[in-house]
GUBAFI-313035 format. One record per residue: residue number from 1; x, y, z of N, C-alpha, C in turn. Coordinates in pm, whole numbers, padded with zeros to 5 digits. Each point is the difference from the previous one (the first is absolute). Layout:
<atoms>
ATOM  pos      nX      nY      nZ     caX     caY     caZ      cX      cY      cZ
ATOM  NUM       X       Y       Z       X       Y       Z       X       Y       Z
...
</atoms>
This chain:
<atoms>
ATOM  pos      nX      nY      nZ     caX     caY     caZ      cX      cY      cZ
ATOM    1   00083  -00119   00000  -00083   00119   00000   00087   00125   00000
ATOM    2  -00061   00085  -00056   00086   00132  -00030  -00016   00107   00133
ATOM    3   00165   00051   00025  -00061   00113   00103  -00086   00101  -00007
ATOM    4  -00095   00020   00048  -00106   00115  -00014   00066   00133   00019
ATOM    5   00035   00108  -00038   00027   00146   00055  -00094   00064  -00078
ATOM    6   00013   00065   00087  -00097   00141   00057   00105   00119  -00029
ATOM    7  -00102   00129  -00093   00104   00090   00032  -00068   00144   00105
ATOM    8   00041   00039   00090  -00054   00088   00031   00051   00181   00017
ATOM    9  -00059   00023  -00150   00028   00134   00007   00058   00001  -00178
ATOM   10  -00035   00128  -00071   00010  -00070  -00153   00076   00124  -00052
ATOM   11   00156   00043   00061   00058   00139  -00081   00098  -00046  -00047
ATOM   12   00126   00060  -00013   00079  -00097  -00085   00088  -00134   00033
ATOM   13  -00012   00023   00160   00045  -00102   00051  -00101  -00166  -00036
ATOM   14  -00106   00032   00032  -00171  -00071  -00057   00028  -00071  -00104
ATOM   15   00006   00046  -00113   00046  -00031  -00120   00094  -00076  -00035
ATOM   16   00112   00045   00043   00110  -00084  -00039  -00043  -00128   00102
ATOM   17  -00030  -00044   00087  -00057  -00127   00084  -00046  -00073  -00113
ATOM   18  -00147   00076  -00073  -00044  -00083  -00077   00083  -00018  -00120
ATOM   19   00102   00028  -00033   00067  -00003  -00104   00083  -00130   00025
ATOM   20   00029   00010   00119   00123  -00098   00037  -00122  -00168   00046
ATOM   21  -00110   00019   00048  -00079  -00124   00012  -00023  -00080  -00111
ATOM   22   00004   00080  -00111  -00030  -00029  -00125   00112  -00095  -00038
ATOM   23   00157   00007   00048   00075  -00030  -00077   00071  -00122   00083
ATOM   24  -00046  -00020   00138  -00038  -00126   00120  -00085  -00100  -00061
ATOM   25   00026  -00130  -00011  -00099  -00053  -00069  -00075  -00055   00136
ATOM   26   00068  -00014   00122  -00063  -00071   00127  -00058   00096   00080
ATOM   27  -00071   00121  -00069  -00071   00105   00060  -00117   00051  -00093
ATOM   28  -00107   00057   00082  -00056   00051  -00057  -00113   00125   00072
ATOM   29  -00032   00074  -00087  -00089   00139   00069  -00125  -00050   00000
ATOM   30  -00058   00010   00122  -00089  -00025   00030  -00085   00150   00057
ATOM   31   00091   00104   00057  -00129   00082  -00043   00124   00137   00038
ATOM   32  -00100   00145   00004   00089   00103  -00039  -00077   00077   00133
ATOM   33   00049   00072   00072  -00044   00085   00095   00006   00160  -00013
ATOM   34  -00098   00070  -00002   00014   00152  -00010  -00050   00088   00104
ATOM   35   00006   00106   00026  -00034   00088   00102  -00057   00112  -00107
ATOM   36   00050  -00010  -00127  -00128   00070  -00102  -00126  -00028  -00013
ATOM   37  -00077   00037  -00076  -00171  -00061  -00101   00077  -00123  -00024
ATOM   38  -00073  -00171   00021   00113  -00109  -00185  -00053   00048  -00044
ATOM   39  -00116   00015  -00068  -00073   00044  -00135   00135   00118  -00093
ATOM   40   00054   00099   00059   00048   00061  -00069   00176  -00079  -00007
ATOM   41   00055  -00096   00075   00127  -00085  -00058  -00007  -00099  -00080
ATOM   42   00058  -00021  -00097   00017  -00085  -00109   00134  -00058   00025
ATOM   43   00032  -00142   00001   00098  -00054   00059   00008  -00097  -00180
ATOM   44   00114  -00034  -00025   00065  -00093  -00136  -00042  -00131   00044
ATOM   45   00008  -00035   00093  -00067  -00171  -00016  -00156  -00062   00021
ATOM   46  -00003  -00045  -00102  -00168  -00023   00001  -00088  -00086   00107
ATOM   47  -00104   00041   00023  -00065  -00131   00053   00052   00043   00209
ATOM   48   00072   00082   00014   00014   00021   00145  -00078   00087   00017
ATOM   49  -00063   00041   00154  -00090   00096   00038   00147   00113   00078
ATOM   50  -00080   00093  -00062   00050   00146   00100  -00096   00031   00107
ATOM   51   00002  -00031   00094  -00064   00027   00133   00032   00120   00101
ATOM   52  -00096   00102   00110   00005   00039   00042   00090  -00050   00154
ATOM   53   00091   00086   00023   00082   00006   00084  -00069  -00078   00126
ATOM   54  -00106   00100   00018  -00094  -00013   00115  -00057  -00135   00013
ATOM   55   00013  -00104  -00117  -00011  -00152   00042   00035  -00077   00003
ATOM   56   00179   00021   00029   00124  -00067  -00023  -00036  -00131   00079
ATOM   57  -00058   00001   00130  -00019  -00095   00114  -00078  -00112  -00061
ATOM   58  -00092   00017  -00079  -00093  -00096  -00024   00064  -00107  -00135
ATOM   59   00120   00038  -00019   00045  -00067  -00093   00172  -00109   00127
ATOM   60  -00077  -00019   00082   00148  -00047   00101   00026  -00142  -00043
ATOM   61  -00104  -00065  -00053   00024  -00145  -00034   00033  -00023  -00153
ATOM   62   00006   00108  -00093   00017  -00028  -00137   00127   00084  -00036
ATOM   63   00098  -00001   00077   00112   00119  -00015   00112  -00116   00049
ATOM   64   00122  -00035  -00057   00113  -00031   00067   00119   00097   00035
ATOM   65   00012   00076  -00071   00062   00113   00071  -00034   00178  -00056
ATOM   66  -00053   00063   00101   00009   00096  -00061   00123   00116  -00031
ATOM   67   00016   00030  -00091   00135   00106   00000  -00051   00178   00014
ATOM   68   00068   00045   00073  -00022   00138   00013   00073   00075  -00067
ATOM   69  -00049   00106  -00033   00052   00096  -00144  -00061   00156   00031
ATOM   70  -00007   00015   00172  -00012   00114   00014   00125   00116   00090
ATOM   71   00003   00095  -00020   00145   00084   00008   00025  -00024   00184
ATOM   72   00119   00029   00007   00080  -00065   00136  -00014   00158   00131
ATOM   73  -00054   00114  -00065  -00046   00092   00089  -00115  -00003   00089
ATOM   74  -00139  -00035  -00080  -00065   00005   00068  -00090  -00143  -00027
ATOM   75  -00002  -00042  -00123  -00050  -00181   00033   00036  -00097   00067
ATOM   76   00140  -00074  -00026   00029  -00057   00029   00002  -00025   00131
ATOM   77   00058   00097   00075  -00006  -00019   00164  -00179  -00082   00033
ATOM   78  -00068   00048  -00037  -00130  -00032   00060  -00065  -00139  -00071
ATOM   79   00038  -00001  -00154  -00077  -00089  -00088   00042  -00128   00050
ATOM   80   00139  -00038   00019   00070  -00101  -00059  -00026  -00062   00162
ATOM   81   00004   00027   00131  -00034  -00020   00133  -00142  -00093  -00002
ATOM   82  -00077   00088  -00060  -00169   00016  -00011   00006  -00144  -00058
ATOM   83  -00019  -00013  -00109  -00001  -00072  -00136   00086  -00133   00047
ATOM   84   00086  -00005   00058   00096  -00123   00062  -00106  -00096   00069
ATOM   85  -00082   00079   00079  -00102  -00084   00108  -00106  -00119  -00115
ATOM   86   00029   00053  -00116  -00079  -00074  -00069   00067  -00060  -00146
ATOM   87   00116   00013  -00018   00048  -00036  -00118   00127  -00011  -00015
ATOM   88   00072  -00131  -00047   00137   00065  -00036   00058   00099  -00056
ATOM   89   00070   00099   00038   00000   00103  -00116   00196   00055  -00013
ATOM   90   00022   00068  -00113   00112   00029   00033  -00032   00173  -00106
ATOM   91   00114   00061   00092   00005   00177  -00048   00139   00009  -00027
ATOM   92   00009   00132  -00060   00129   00088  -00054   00028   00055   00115
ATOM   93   00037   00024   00119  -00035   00121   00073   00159   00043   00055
ATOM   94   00052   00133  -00058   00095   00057  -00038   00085   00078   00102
ATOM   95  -00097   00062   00106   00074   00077   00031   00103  -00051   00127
ATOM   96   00085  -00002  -00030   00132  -00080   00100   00014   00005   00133
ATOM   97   00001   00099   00052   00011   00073   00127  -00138  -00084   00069
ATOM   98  -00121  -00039  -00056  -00085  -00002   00052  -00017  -00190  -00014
ATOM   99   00042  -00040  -00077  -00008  -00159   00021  -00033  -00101   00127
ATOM  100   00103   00011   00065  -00003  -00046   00157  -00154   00044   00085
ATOM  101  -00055   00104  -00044  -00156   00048   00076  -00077  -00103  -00095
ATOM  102   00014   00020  -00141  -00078  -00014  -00047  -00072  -00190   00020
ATOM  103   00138  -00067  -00020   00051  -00133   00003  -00074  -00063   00190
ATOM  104   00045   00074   00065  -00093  -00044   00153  -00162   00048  -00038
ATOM  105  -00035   00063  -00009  -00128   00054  -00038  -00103  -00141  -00091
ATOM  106   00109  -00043  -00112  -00074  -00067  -00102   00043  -00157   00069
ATOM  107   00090  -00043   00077   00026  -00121   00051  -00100  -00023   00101
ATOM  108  -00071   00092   00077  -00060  -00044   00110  -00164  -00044  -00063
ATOM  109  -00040   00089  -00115  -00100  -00025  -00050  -00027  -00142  -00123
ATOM  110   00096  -00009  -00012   00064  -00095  -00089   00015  -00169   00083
ATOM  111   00052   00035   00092   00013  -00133   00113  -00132  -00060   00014
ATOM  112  -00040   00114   00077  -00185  -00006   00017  -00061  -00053  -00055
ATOM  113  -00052  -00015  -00118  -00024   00001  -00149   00041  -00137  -00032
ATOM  114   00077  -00024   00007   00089  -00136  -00083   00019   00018  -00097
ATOM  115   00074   00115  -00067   00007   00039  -00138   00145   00028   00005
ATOM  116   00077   00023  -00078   00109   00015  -00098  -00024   00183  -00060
ATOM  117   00050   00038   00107   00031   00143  -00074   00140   00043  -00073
ATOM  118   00084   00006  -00118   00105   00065  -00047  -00022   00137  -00050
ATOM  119   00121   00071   00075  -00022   00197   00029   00159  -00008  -00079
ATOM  120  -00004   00119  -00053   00089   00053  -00081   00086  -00058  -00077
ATOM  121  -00096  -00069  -00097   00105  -00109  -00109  -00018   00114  -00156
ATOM  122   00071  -00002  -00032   00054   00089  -00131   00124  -00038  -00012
ATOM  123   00077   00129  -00077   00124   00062  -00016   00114   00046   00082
ATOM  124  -00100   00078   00093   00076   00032   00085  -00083   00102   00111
ATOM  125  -00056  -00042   00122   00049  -00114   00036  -00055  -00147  -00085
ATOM  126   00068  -00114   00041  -00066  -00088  -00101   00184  -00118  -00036
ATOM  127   00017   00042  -00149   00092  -00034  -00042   00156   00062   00039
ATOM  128   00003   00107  -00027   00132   00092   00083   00014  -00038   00130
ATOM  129  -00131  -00010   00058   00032  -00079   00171   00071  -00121   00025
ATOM  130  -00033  -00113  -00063   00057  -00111  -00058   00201  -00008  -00057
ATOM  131  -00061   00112  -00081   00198  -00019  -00018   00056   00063   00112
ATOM  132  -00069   00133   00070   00072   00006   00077   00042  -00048   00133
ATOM  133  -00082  -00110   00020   00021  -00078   00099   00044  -00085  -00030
ATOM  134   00064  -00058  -00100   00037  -00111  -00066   00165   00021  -00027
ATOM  135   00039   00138  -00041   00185   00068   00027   00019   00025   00156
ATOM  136  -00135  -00004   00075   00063   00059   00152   00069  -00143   00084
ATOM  137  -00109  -00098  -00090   00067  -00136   00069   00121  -00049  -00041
ATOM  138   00014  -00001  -00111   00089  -00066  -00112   00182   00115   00043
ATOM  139  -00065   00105  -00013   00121   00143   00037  -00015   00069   00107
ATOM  140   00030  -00076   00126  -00006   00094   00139   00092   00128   00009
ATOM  141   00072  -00039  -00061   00106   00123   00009   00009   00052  -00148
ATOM  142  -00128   00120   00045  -00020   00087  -00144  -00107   00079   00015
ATOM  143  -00078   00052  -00144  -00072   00138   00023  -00090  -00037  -00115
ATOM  144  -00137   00050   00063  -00124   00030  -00135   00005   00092  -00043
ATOM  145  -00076  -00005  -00110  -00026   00134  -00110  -00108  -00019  -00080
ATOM  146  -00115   00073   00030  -00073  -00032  -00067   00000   00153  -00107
ATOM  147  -00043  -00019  -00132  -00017   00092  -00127  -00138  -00035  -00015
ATOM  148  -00106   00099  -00040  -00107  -00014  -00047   00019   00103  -00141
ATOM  149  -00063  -00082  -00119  -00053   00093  -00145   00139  -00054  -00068
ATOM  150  -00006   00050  -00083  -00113   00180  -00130  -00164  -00082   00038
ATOM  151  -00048   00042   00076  -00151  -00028   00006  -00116   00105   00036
ATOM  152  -00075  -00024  -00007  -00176   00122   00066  -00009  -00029   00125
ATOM  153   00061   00053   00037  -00091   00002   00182  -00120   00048  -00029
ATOM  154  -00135  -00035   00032  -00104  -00019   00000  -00029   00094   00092
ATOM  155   00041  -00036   00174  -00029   00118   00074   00036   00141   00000
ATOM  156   00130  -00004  -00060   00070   00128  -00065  -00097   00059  -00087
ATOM  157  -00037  -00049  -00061  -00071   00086  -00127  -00121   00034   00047
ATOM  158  -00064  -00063   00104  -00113   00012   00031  -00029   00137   00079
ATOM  159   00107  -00047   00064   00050   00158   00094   00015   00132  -00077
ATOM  160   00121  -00006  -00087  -00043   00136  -00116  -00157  -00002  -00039
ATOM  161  -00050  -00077  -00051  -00145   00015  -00011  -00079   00083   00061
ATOM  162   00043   00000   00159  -00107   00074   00101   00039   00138   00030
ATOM  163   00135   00018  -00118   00023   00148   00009  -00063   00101  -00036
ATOM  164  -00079   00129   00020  -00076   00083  -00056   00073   00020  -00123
ATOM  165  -00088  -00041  -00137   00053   00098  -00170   00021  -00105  -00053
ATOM  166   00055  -00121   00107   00041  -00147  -00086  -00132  -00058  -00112
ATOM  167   00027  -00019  -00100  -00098  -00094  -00013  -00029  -00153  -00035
ATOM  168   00172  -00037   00001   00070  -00120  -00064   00109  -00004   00073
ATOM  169   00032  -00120   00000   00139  -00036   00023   00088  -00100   00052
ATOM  170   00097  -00039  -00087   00118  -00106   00059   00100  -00016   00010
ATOM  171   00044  -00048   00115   00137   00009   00066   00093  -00098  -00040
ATOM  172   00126  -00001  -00004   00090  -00121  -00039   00123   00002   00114
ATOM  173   00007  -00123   00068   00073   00012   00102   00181  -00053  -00084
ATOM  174   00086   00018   00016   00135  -00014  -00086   00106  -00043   00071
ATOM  175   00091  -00085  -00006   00115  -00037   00016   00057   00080   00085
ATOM  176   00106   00044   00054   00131   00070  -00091   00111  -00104  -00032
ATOM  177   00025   00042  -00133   00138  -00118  -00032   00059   00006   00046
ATOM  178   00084   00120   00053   00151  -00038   00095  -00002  -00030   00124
ATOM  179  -00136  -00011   00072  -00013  -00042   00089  -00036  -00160  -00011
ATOM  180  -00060  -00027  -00106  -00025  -00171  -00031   00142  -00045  -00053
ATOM  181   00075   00047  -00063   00147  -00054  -00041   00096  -00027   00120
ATOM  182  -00012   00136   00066   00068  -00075   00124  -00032  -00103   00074
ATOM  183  -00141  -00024   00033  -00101  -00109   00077   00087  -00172  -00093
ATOM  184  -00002   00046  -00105  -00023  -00121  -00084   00178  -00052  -00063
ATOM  185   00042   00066   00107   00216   00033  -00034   00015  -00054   00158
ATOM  186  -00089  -00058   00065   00038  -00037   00129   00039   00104   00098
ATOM  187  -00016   00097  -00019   00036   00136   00110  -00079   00007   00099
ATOM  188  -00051   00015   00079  -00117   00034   00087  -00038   00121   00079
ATOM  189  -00002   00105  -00079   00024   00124   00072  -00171   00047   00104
ATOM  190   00014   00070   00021  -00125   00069   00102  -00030   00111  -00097
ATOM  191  -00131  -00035  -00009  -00091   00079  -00122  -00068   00038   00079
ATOM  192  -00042   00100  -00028  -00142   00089   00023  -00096   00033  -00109
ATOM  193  -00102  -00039   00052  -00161   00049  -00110   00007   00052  -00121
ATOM  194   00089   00141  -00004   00034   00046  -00099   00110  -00063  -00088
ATOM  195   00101  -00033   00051   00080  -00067  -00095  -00043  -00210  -00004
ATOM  196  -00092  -00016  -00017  -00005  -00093  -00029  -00121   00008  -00188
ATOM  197  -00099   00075   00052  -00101   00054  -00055  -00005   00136  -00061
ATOM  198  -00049   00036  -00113  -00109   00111  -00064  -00144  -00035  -00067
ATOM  199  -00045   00079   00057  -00134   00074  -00106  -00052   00051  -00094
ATOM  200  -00046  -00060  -00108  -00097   00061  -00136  -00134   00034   00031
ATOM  201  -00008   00106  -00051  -00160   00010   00038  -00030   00072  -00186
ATOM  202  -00096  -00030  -00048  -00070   00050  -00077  -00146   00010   00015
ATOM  203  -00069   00145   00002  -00076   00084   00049  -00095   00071  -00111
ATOM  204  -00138  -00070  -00015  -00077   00118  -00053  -00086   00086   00098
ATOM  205   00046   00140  -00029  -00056   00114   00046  -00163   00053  -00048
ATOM  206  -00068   00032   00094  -00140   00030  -00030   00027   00154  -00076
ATOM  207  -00076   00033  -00117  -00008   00116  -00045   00033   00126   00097
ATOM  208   00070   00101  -00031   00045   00105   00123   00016  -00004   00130
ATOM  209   00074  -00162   00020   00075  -00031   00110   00122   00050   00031
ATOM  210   00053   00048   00120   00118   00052  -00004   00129  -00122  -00002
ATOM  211   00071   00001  -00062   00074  -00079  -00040   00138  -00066   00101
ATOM  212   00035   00139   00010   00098   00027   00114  -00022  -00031   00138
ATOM  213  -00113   00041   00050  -00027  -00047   00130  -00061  -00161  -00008
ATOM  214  -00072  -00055  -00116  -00017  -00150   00032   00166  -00054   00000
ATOM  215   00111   00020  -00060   00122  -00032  -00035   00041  -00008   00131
ATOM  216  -00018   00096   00078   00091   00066   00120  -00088  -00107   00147
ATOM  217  -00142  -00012  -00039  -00075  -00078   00089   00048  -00166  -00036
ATOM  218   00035  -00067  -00061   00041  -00095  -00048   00146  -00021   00080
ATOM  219   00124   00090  -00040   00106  -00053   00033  -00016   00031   00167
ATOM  220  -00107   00076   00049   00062   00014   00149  -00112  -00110   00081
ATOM  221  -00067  -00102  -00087  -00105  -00078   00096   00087  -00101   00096
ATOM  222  -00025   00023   00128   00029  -00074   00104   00020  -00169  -00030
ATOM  223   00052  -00091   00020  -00010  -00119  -00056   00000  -00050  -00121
ATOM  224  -00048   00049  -00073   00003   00008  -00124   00119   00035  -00115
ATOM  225   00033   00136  -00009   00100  -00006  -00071   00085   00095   00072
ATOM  226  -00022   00124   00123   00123   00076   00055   00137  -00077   00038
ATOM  227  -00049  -00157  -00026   00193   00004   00039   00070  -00066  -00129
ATOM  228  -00062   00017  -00093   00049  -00042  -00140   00040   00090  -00103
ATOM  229   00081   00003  -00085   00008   00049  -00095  -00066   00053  -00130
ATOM  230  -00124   00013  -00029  -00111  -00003  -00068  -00019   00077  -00088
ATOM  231  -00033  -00044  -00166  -00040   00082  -00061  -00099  -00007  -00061
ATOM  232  -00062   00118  -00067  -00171   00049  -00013   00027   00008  -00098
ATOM  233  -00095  -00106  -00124  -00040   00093  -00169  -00138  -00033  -00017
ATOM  234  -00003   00156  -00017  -00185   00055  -00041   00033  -00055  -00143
ATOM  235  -00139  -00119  -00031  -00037  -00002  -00171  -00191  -00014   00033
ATOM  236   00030  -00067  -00113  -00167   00046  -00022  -00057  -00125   00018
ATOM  237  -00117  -00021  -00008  -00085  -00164   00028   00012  -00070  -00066
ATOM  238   00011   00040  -00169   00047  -00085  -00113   00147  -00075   00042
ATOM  239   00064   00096   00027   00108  -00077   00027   00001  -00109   00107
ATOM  240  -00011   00072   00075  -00037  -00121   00173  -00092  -00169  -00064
ATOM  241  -00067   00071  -00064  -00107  -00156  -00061   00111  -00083  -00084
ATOM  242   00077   00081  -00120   00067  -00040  -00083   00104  -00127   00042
ATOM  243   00081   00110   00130   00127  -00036  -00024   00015  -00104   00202
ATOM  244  -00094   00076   00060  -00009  -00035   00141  -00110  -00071   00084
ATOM  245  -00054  -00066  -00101  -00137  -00091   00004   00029  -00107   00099
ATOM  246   00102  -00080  -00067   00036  -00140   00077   00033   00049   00186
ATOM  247   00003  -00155   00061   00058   00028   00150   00123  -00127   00016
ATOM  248   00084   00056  -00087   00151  -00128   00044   00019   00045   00115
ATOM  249   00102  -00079   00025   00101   00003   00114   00106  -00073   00022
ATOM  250   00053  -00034   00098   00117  -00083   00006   00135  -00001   00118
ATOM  251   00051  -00041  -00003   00110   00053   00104   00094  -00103   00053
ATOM  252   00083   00038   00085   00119  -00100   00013   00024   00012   00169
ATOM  253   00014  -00152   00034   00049  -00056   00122   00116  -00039  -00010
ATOM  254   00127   00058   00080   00132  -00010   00052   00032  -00052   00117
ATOM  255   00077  -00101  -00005   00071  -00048   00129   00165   00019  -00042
ATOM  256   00055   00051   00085   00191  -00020  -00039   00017  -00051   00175
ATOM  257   00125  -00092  -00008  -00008  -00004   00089   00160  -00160   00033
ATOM  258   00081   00031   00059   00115  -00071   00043  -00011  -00138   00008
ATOM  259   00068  -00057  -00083   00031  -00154   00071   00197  -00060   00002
ATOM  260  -00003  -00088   00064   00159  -00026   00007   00022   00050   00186
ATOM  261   00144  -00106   00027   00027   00047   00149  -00010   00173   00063
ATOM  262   00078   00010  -00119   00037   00137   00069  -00070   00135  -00083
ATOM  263  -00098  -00051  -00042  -00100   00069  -00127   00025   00047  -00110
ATOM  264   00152  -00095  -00034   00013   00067  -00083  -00046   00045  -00177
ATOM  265  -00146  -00114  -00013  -00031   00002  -00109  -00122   00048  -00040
ATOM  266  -00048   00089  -00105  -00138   00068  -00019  -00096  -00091  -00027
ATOM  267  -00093  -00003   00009  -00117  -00032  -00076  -00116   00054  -00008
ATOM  268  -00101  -00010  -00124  -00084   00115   00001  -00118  -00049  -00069
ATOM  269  -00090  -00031   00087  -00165  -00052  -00062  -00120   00084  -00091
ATOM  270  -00005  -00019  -00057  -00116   00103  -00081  -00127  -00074  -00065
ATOM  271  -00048   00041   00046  -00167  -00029  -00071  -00066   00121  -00065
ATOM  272  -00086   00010  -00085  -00011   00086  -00097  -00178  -00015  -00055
ATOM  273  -00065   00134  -00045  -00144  -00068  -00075  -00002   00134  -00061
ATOM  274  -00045  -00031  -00174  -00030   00096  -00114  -00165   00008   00003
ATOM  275  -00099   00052   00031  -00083  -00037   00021  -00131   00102  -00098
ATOM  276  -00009  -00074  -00060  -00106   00126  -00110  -00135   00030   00036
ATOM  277  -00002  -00059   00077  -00172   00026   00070   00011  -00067   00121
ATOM  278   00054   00112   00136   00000  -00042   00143  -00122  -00088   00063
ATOM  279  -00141   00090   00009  -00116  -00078   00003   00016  -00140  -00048
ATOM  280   00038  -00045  -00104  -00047  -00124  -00053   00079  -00096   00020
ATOM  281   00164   00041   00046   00096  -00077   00072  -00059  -00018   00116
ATOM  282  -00039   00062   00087  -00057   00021   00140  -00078  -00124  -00010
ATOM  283  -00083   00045  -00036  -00134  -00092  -00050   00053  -00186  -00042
ATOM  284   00075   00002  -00022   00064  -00151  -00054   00022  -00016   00171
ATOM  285   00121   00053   00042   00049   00000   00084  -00112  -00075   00136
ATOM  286  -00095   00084   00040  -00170   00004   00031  -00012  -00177  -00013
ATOM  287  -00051  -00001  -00089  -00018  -00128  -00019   00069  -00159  -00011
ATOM  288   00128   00026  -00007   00122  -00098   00015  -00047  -00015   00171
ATOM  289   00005   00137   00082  -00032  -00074   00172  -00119  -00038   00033
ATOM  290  -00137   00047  -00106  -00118  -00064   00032  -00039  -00128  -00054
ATOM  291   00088  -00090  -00018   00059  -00110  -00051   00009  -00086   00120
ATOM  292   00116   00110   00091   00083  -00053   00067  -00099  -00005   00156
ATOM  293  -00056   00107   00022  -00132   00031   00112  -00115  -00140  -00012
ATOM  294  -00027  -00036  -00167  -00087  -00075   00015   00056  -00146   00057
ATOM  295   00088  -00077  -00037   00081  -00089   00014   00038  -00026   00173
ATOM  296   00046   00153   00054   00059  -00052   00134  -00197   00021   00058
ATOM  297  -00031   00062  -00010  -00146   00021   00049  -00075  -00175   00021
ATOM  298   00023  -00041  -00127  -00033  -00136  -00023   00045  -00093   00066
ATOM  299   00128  -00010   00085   00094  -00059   00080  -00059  -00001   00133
ATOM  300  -00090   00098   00011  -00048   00045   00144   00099   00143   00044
ATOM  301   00087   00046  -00055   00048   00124   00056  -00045   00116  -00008
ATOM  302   00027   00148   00132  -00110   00080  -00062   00107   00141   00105
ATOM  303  -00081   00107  -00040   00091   00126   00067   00083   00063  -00104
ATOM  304   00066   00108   00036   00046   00086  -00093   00145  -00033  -00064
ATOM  305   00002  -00077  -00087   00160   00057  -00097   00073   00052  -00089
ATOM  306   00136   00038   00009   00039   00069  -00125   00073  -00032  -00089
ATOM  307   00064   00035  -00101   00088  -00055  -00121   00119  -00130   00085
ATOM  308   00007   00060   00147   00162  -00010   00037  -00054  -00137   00082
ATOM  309  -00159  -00044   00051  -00028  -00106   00035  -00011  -00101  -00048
ATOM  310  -00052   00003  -00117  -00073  -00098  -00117   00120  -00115  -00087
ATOM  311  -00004  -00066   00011   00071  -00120  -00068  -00008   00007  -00141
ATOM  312   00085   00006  -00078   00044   00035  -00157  -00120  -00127  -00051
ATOM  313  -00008  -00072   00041  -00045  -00123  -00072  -00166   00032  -00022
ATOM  314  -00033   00075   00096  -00196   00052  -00011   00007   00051  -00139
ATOM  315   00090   00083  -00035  -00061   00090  -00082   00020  -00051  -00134
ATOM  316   00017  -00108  -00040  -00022  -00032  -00143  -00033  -00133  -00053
ATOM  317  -00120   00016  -00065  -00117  -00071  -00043   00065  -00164  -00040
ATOM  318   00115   00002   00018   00081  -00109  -00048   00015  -00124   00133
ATOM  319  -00022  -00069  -00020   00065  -00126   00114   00114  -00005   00060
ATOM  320   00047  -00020   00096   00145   00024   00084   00097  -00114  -00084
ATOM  321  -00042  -00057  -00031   00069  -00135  -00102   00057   00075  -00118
ATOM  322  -00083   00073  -00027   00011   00070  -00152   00063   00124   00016
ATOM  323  -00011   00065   00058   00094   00128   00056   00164  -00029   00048
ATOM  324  -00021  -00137   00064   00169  -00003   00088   00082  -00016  -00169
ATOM  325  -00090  -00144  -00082   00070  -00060  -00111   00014   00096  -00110
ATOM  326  -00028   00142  -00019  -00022   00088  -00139   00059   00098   00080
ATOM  327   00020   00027   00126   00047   00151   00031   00161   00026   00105
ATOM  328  -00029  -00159   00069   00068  -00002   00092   00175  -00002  -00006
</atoms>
């Protein structure tokens, strides 16, 4: 029998889920959750219902896992807790600093429950978490580095968005090379924010917006971009559609780090992702652990885990026979 998922919540994260169920042959959508009208969402796969948010509960016996696909500010904390008491489910949920709350919060409801909750499986956290716990073991004596982009920060852009005059806009988070050459030359120097990173922003301006002061409100936003290097180009919407449509991303995980008696020899781990549509990597990602949720769930196990708990072997549709003999 095929795993049932559920998607709940249909933006671009939504989407790419169903994109990636599609391409699972041991899964399938069984229904779509909105906090819109359904009548007004139209979803690509036929024959599933788009259902109102408000009757997620009544569907507890026809769901094997639900995946969450709502933003890590103000959904996630509440949805993914909620929703645990009744479903396996697994989320994106991003923001770092806040994991450890979030993770007791969703384990206690999760225990309760007898369900299988997985919190912050992606990219990063997610995959980058993974390597980098994977050079900290392997290279005790050494240093991370994480690089994010040439990619869209999503929240970045969103943020220019809420600037008065804005009426468009996207951000590109960037390298810096000589700071990744050294990373990647075995050096390990002490970086700061700014020299690790810059900022693209491209900006359409509302008709007789002042230009200068959205420019000047931009480079000095708190968190955002005042401790970066950042630059502003006003074009027009044509362009932004043209040329700044897509949401890649990508970025690089560094470990350098000593081995030999007396240390005397470098070594230097790197993991890497080109990623042309973040959402829809995410979204794969998503579903490789709701794989893995349904499986240990099935075992009888239940409570909250993350990328760094889960046994490599859940997450792919393949037999442990067939994985050790083709990969191992």
């Amino acid at each position: 029998m095929n795993i049932r998922i559920a998607i709940y919540g249909y933006g671009n994260l939504g989407r790419g889920v169903e994109a990636a169920v599609k391409q699972n042959k041991d899964m399938e959508l069984v229904a779509v959750f909105t906090r819109r009208p359904p009548e007004t969402l139209s979803i690509k796969t036929k024959g599933v219902p788009v259902i109102s948010a408000d009757k997620v509960f009544e569907m507890a016996d026809k769901i094997d896992v639900m995946i969450l696909c709502g933003g890590s500010a103000t959904d996630l904390p509440k949805q993914t807790p909620e929703l645990s008491k009744y479903f396996n489910v697994v989320d994106s949920f991003d923001t770092h600093a806040k994991i450890p709350e979030h993770l007791k919060n969703v384990d206690a409801a999760a225990r309760k429950s007898g369900k299988i909750a997985v919190i912050s499986a992606g990219w990063d956290p997610g995959m980058f978490s993974l390597n980098r716990f994977l050079g900290n073991a392997i290279l005790p004596e050494g240093k991370d580095y994480t690089f994010w982009g040439k990619g869209v920060s999503q929240g970045h852009s969103d943020a220019i968005r809420r600037i008065e005059g804005v009426a468009d806009a996207k951000q590109y988070t960037i390298p810096v090379d000589t700071a990744l050459a050294m990373v990647r030359s075995g050096q390990t120097p002490d970086l700061t924010t700014k020299q690790k990173h810059t900022r693209e922003c491209f900006v359409v301006a509302e008709d007789g917006a002042d230009k200068t002061r959205i420019e000047k409100e931009i480079k000095e936003m708190p968190n955002y971009f005042s401790d970066y290097d950042t630059t502003v180009h006003f074009i027009s919407a044509e362009e932004l559609k043209e040329k700044h449509s897509g949401i890649p991303h990508g970025g690089f995980v560094i470990r350098s780090g000593k081995t030999g008696f007396n240390k005397e020899n470098t070594n230097v781990i790197e993991y890497s992702l080109k990623l042309d549509s973040n959402p829809e990597f995410t979204s794969s990602v998503l579903i490789a652990y709701a794989r893995a949720a349904y499986r240990m769930n099935s075992e009888g196990q239940s409570g909250c885990k993350t990328v760094l708990d889960i046994e490599p072997i859940y997450l792919s549709s393949k037999t442990r026979e067939e994985v050790i003999a083709e990969l191992l």
